[in-house]
mmCIF file of the N, C-alpha and C atoms, coordinates in Angstrom:
data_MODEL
# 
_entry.id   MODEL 
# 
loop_
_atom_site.group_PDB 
_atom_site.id 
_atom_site.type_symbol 
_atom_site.label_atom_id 
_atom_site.label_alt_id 
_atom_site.label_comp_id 
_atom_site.label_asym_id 
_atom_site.label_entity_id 
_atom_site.label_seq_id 
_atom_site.pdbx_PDB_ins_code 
_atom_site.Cartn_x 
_atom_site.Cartn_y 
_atom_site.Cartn_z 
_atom_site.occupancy 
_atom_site.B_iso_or_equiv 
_atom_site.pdbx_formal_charge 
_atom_site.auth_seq_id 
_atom_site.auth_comp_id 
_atom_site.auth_asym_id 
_atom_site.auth_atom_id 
_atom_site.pdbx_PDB_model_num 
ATOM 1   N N  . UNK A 1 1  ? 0.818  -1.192 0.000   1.00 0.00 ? 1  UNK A N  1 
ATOM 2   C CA . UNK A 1 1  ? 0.000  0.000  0.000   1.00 0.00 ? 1  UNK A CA 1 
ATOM 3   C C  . UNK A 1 1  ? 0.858  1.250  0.000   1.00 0.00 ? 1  UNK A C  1 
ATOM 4   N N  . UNK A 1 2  ? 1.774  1.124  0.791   1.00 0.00 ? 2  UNK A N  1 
ATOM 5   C CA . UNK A 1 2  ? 2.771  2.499  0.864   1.00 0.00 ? 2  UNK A CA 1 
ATOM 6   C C  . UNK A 1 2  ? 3.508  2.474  -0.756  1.00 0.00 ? 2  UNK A C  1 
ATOM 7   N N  . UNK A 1 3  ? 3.901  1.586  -1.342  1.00 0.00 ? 3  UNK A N  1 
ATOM 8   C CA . UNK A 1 3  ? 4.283  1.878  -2.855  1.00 0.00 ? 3  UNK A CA 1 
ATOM 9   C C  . UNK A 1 3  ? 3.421  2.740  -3.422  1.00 0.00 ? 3  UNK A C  1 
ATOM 10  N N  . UNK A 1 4  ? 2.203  2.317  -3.662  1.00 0.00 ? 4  UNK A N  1 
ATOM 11  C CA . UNK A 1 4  ? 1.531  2.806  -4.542  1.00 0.00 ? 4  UNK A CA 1 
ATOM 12  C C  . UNK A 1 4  ? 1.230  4.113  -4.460  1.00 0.00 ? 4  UNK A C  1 
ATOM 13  N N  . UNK A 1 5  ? 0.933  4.383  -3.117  1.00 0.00 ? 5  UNK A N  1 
ATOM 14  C CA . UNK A 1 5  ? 1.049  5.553  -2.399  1.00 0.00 ? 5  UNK A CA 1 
ATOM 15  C C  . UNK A 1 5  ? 2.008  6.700  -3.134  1.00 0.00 ? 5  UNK A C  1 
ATOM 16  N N  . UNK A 1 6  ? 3.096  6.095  -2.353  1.00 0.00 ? 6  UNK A N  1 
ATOM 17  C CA . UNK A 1 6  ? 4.491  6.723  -2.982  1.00 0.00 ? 6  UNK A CA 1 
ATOM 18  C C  . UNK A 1 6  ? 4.768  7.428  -5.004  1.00 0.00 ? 6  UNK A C  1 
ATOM 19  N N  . UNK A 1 7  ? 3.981  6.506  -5.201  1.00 0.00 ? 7  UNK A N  1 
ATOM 20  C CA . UNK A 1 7  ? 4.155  6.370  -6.610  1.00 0.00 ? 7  UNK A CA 1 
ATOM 21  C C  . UNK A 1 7  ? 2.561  7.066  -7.202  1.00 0.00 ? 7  UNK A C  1 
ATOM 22  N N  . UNK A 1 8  ? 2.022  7.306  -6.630  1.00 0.00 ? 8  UNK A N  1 
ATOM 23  C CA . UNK A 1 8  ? 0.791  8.225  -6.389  1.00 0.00 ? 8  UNK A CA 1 
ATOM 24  C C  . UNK A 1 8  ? 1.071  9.781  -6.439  1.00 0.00 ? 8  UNK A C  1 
ATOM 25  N N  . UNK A 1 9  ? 2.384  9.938  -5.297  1.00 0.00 ? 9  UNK A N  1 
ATOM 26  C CA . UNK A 1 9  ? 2.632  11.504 -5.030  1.00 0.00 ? 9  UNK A CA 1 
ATOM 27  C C  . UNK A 1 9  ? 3.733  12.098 -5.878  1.00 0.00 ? 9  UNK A C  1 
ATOM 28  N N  . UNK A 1 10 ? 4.304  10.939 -6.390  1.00 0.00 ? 10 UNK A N  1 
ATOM 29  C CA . UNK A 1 10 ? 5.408  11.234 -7.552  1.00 0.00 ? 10 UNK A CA 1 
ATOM 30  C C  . UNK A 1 10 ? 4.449  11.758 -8.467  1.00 0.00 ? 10 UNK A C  1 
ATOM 31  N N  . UNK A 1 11 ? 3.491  10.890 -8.954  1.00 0.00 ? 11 UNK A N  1 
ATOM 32  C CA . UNK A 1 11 ? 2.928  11.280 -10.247 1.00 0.00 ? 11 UNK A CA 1 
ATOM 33  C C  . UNK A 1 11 ? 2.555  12.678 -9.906  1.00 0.00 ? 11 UNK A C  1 
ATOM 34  N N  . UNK A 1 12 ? 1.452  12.701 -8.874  1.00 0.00 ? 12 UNK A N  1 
ATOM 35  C CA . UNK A 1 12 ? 1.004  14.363 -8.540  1.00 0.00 ? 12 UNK A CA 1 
ATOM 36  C C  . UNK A 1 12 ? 1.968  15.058 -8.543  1.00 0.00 ? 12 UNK A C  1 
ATOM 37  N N  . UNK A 1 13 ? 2.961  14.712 -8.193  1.00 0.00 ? 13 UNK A N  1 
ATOM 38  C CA . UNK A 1 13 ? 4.246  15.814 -8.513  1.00 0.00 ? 13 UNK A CA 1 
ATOM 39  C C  . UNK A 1 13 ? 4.515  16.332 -9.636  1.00 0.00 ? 13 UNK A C  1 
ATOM 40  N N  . UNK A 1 14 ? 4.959  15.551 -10.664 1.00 0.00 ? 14 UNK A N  1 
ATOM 41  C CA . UNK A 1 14 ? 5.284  15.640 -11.962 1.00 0.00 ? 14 UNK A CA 1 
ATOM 42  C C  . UNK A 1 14 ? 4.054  16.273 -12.729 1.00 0.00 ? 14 UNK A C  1 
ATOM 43  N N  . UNK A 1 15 ? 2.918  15.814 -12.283 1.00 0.00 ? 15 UNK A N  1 
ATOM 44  C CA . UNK A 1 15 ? 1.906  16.532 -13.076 1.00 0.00 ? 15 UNK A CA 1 
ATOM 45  C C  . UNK A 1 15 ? 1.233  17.872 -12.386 1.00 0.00 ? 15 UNK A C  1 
ATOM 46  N N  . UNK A 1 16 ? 1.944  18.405 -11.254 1.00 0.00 ? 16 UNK A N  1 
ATOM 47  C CA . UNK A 1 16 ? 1.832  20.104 -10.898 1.00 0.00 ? 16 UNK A CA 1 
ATOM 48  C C  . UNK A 1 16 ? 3.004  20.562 -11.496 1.00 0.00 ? 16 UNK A C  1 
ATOM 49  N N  . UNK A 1 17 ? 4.175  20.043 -11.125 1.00 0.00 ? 17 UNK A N  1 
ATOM 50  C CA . UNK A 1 17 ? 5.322  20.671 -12.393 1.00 0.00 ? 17 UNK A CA 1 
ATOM 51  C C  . UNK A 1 17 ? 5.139  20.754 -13.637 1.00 0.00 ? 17 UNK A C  1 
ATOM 52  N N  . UNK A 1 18 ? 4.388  20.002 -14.318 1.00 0.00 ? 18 UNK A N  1 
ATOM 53  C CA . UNK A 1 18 ? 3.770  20.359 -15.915 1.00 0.00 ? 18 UNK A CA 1 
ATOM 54  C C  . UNK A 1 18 ? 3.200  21.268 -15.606 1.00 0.00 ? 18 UNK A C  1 
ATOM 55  N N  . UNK A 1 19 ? 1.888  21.181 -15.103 1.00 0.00 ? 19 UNK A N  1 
ATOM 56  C CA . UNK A 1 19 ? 1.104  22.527 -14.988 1.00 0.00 ? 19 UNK A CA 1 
ATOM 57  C C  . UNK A 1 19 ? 1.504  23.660 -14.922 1.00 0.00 ? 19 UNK A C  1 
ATOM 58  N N  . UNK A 1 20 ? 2.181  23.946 -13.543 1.00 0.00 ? 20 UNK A N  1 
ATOM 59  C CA . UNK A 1 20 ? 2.532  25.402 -13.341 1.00 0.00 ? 20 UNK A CA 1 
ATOM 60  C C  . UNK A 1 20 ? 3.856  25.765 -14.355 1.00 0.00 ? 20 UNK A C  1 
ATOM 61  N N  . UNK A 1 21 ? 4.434  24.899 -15.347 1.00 0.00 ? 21 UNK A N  1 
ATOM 62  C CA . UNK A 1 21 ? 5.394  25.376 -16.395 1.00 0.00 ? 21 UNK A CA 1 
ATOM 63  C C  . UNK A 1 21 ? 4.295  26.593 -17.285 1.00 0.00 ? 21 UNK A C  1 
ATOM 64  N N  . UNK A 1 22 ? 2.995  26.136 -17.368 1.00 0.00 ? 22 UNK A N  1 
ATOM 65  C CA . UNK A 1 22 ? 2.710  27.324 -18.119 1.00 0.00 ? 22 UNK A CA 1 
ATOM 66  C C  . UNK A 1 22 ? 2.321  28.188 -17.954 1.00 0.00 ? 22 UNK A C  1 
ATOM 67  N N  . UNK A 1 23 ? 2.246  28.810 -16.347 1.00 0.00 ? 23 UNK A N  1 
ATOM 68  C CA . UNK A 1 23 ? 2.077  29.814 -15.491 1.00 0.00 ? 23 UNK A CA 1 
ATOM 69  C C  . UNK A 1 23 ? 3.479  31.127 -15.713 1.00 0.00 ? 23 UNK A C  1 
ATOM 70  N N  . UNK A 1 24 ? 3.984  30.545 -16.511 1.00 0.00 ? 24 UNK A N  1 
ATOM 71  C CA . UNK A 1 24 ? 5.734  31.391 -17.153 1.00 0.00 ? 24 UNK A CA 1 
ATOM 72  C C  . UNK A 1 24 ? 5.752  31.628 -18.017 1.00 0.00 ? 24 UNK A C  1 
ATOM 73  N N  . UNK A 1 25 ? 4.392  32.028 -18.866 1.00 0.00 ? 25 UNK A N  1 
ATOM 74  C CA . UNK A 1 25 ? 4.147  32.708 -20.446 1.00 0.00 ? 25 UNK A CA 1 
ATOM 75  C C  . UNK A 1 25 ? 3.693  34.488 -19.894 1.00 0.00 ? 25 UNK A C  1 
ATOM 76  N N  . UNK A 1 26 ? 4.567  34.765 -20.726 1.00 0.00 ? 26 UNK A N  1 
ATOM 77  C CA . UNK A 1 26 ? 3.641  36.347 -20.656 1.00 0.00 ? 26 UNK A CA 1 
ATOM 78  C C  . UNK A 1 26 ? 4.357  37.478 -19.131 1.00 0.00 ? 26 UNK A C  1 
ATOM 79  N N  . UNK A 1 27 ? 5.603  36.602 -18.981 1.00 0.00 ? 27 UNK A N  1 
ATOM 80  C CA . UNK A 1 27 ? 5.940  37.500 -17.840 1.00 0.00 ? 27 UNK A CA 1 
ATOM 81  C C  . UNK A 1 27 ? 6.840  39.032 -17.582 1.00 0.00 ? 27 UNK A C  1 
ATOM 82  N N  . UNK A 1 28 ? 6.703  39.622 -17.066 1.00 0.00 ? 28 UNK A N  1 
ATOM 83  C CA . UNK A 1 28 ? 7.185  41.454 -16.910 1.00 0.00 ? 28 UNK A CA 1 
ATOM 84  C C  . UNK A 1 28 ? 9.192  40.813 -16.506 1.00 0.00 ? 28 UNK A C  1 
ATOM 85  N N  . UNK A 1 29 ? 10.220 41.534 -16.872 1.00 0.00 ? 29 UNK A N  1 
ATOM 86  C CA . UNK A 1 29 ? 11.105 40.808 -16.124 1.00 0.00 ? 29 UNK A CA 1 
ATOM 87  C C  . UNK A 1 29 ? 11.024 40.847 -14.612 1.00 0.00 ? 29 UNK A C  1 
ATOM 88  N N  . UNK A 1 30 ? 10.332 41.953 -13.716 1.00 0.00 ? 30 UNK A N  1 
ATOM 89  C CA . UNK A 1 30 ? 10.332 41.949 -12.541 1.00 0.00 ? 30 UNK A CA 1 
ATOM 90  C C  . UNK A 1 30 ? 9.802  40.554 -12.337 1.00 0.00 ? 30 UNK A C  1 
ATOM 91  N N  . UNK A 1 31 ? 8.352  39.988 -12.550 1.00 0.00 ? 31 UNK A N  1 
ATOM 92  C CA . UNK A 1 31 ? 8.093  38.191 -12.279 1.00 0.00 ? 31 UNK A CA 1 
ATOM 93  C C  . UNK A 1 31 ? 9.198  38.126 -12.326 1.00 0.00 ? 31 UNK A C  1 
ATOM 94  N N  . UNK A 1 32 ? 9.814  37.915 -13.793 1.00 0.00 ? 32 UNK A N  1 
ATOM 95  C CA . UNK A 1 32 ? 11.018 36.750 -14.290 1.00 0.00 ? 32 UNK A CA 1 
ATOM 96  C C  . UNK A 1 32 ? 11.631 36.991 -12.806 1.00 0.00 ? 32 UNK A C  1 
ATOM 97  N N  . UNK A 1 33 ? 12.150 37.585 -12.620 1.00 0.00 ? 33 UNK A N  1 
ATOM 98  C CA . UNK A 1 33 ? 13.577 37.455 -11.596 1.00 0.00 ? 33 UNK A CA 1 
ATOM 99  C C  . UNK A 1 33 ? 13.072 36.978 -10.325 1.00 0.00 ? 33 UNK A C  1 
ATOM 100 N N  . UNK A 1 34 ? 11.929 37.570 -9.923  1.00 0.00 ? 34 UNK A N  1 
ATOM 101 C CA . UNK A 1 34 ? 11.734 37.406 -8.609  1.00 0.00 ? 34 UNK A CA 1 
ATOM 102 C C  . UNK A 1 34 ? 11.255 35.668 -8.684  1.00 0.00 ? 34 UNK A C  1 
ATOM 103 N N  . UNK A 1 35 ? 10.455 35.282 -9.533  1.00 0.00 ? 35 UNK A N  1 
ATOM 104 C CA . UNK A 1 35 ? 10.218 33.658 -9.904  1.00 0.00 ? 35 UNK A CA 1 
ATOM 105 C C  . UNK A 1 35 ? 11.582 32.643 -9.815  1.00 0.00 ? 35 UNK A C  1 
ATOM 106 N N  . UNK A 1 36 ? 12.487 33.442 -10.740 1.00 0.00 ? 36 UNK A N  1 
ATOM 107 C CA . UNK A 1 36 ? 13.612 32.673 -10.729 1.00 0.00 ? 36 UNK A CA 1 
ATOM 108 C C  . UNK A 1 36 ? 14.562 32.691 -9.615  1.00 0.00 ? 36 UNK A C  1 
ATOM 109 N N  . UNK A 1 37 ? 14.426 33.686 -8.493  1.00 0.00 ? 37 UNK A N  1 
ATOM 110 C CA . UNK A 1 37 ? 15.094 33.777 -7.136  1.00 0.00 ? 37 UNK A CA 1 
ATOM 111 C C  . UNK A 1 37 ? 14.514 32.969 -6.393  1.00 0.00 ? 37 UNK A C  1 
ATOM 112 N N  . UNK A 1 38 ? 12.840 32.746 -6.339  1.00 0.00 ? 38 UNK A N  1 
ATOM 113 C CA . UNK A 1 38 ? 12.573 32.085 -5.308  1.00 0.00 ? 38 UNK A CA 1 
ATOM 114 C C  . UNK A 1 38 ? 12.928 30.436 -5.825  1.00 0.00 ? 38 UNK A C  1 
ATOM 115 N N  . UNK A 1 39 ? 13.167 30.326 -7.066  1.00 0.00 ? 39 UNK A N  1 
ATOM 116 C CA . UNK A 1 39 ? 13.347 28.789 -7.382  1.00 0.00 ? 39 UNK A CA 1 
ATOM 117 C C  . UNK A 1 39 ? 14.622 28.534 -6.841  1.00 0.00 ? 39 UNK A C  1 
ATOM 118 N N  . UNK A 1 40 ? 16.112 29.319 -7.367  1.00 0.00 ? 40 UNK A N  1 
ATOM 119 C CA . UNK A 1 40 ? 17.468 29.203 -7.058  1.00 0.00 ? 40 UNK A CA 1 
ATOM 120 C C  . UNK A 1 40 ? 17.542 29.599 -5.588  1.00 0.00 ? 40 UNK A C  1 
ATOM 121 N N  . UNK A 1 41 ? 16.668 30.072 -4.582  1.00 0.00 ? 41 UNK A N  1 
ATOM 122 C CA . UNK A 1 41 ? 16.891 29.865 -3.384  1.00 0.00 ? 41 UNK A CA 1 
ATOM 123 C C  . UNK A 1 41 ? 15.842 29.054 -2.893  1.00 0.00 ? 41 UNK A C  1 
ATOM 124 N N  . UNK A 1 42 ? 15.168 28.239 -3.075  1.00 0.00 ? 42 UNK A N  1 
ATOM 125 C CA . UNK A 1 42 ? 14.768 27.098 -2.411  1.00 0.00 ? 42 UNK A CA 1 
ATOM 126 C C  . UNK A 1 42 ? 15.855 25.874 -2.563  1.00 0.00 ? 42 UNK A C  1 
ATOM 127 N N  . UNK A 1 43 ? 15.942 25.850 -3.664  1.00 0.00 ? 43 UNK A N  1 
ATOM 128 C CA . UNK A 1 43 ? 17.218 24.674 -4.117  1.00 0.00 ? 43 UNK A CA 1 
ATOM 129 C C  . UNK A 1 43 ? 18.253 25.178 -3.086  1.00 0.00 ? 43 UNK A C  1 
ATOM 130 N N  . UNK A 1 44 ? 18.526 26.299 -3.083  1.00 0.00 ? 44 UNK A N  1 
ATOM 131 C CA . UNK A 1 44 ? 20.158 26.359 -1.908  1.00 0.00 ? 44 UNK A CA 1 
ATOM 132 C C  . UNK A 1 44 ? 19.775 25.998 -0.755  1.00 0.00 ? 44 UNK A C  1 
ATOM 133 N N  . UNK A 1 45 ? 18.073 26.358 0.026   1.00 0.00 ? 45 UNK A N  1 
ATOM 134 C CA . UNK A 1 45 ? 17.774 26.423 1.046   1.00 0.00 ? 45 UNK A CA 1 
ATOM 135 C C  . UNK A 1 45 ? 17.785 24.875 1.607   1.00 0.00 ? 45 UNK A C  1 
ATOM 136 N N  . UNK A 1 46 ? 16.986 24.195 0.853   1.00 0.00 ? 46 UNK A N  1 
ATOM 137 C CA . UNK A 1 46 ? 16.849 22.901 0.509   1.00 0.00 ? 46 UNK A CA 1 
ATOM 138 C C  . UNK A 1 46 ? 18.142 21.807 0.841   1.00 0.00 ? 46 UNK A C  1 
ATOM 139 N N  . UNK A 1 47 ? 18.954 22.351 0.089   1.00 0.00 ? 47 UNK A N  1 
ATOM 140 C CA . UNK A 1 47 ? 20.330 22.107 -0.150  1.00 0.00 ? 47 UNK A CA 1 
ATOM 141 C C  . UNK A 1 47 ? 21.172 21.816 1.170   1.00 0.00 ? 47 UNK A C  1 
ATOM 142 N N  . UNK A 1 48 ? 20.791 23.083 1.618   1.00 0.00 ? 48 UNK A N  1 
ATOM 143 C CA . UNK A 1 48 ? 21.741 23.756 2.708   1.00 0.00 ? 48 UNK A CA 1 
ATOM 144 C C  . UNK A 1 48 ? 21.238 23.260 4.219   1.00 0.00 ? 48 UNK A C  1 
ATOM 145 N N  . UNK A 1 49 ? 19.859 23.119 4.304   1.00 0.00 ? 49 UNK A N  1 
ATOM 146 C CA . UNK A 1 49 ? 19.286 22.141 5.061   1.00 0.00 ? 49 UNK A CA 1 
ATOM 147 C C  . UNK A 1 49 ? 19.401 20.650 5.565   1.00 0.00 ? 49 UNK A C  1 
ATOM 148 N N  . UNK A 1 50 ? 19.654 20.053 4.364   1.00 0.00 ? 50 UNK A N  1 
ATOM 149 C CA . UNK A 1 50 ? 20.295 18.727 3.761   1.00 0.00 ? 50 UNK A CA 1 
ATOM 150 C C  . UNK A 1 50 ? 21.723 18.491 4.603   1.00 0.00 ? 50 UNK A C  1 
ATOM 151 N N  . UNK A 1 51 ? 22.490 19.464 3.994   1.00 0.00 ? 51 UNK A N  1 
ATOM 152 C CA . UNK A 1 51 ? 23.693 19.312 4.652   1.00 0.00 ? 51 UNK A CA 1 
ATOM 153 C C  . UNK A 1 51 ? 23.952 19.172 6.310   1.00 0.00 ? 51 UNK A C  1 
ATOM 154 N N  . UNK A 1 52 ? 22.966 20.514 7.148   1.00 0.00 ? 52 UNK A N  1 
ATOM 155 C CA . UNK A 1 52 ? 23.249 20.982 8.104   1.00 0.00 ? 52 UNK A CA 1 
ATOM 156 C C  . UNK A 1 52 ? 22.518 19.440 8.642   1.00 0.00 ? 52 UNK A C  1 
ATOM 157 N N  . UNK A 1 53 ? 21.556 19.007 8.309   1.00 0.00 ? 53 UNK A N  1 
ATOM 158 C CA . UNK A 1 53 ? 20.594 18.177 9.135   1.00 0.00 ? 53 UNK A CA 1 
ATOM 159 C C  . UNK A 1 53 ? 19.263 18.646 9.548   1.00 0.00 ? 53 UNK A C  1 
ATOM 160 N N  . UNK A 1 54 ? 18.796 19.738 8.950   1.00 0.00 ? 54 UNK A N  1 
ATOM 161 C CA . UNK A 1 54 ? 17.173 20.640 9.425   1.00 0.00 ? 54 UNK A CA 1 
ATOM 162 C C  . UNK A 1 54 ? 16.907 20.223 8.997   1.00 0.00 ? 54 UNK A C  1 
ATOM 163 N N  . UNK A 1 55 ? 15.499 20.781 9.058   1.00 0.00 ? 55 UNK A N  1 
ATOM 164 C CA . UNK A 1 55 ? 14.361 20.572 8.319   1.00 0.00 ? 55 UNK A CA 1 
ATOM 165 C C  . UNK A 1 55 ? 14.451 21.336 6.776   1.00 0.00 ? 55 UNK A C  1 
ATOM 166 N N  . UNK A 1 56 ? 14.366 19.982 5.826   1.00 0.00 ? 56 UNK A N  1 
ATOM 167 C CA . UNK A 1 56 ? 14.218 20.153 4.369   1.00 0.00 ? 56 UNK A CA 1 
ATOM 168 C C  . UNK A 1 56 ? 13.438 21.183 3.622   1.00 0.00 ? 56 UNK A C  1 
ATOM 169 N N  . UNK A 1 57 ? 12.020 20.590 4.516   1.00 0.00 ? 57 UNK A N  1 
ATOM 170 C CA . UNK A 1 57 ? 11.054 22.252 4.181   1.00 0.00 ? 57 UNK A CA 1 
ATOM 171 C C  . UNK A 1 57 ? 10.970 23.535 4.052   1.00 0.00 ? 57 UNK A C  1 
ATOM 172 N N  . UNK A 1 58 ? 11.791 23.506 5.198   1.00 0.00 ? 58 UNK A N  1 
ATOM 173 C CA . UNK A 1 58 ? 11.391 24.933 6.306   1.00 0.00 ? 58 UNK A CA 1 
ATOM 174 C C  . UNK A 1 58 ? 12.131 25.401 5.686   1.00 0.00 ? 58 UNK A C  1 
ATOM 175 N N  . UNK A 1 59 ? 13.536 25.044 5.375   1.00 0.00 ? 59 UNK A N  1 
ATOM 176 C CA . UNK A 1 59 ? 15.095 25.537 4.821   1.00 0.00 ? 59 UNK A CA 1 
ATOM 177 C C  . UNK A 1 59 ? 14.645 25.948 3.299   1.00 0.00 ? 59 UNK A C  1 
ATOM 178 N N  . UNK A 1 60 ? 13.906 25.392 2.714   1.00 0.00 ? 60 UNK A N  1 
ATOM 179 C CA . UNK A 1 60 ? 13.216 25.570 1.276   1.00 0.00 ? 60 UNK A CA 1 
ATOM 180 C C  . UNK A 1 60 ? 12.436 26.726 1.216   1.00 0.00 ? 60 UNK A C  1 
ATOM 181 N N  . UNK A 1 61 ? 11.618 26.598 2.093   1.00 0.00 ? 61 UNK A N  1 
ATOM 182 C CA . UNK A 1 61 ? 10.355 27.687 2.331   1.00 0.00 ? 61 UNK A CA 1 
ATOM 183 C C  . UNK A 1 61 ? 11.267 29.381 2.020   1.00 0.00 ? 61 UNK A C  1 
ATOM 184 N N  . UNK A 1 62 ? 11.985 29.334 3.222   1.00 0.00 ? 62 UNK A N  1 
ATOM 185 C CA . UNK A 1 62 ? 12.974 30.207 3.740   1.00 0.00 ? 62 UNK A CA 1 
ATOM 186 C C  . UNK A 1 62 ? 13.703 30.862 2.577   1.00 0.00 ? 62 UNK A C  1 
ATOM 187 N N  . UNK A 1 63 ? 14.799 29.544 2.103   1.00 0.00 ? 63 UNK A N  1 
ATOM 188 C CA . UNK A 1 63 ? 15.351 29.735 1.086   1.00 0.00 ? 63 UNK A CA 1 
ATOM 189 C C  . UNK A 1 63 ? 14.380 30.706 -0.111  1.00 0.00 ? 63 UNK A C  1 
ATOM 190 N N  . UNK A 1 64 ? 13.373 30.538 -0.686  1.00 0.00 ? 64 UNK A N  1 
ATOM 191 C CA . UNK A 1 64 ? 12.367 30.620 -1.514  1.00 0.00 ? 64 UNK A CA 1 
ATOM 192 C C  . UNK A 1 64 ? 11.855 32.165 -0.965  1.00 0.00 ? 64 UNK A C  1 
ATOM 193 N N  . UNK A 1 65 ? 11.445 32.544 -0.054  1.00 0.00 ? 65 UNK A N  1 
ATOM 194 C CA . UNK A 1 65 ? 11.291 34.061 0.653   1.00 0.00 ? 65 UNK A CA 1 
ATOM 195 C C  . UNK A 1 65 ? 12.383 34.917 0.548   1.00 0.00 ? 65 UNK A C  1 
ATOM 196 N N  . UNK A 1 66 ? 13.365 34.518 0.774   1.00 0.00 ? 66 UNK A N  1 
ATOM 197 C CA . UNK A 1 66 ? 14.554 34.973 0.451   1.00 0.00 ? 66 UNK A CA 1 
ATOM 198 C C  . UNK A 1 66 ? 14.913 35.507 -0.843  1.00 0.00 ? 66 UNK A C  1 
ATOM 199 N N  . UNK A 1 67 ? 15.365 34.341 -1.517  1.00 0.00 ? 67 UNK A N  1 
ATOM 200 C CA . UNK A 1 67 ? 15.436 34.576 -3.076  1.00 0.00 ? 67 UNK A CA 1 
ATOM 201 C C  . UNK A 1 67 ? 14.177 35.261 -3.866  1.00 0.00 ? 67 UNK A C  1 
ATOM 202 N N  . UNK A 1 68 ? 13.039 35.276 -3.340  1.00 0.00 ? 68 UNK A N  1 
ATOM 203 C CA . UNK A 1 68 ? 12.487 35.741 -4.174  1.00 0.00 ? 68 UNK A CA 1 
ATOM 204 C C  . UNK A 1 68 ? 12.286 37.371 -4.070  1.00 0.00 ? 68 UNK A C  1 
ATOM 205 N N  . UNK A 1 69 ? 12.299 37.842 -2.663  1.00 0.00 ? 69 UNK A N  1 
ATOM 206 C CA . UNK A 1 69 ? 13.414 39.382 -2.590  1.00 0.00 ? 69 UNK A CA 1 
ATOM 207 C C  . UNK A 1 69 ? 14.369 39.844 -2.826  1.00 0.00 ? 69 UNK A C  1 
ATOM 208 N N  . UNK A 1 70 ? 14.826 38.871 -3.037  1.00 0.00 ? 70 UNK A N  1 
ATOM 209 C CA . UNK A 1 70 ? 16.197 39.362 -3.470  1.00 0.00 ? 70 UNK A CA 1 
ATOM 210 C C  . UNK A 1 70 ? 16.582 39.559 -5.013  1.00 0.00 ? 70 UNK A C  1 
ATOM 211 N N  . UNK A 1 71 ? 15.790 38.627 -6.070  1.00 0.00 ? 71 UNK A N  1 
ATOM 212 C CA . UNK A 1 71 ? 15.225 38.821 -7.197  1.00 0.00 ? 71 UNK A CA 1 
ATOM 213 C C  . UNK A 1 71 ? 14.240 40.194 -7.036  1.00 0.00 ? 71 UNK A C  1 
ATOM 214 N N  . UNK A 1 72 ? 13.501 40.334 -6.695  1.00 0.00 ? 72 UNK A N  1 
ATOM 215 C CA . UNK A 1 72 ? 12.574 41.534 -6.385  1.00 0.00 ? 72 UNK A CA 1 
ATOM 216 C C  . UNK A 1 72 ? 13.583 42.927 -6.660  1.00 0.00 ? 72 UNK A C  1 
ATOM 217 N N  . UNK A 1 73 ? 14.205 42.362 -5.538  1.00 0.00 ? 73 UNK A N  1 
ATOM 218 C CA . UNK A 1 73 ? 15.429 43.924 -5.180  1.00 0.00 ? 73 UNK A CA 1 
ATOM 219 C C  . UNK A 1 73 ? 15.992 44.193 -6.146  1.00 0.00 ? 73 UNK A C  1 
ATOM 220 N N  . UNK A 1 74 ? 16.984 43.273 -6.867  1.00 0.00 ? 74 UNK A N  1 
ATOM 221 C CA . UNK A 1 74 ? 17.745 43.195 -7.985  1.00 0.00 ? 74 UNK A CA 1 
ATOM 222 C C  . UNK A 1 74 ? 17.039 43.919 -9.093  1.00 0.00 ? 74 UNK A C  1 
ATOM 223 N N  . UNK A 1 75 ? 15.771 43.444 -9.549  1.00 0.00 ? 75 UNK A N  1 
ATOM 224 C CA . UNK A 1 75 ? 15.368 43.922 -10.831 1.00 0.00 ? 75 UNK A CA 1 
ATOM 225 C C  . UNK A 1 75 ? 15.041 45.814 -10.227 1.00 0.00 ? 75 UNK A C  1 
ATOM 226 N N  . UNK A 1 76 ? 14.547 46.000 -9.042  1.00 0.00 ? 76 UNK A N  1 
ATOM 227 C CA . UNK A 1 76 ? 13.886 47.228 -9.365  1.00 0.00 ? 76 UNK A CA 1 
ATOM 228 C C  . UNK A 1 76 ? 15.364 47.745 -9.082  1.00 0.00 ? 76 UNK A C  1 
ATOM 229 N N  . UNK A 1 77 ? 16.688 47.572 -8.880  1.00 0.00 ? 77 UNK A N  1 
ATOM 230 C CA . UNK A 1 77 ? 17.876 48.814 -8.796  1.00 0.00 ? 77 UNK A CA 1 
ATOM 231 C C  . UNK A 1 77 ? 18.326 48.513 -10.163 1.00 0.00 ? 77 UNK A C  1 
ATOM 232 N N  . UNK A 1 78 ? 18.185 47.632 -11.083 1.00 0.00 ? 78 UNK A N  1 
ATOM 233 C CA . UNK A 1 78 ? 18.380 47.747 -12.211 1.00 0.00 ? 78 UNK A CA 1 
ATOM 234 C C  . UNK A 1 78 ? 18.190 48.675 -13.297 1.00 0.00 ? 78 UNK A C  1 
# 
């Protein structure tokens, strides 16, 4: 039962990552950057979580709030 399960939330996975790919048509560069900060800082957060031993989530979440101000910031001193 837990396989199928498992192999249940993969699929839902893969098929919200299709989806929201086309939520990235039509964007201002301010989106662009701030989208693409919160992605490249969840992955570090994620990452960096991993390493330390935290929590995977939280470190993601974080990561992802982060980057995506910081993308924010970037585009408007541009």
């Amino acid at each position: 039962m837990k396989i199928a399960s498992s192999n249940f939330t993969k699929s839902l996975a893969i098929g919200a990552c299709i989806l929201s790919l086309s939520a990235c048509t039509n964007m201002n560069s301010t989106q662009q950057r701030t989208l693409s900060g919160a992605g490249i800082g969840a992955g570090v957060g994620a990452v960096g979580t991993v390493m330390t031993g935290g929590c995977v989530a939280c470190g993601a979440a974080v990561g992802a709030a982060v980057g995506a101000g910081a993308g924010y910031v970037y585009d408007k001193t541009r």
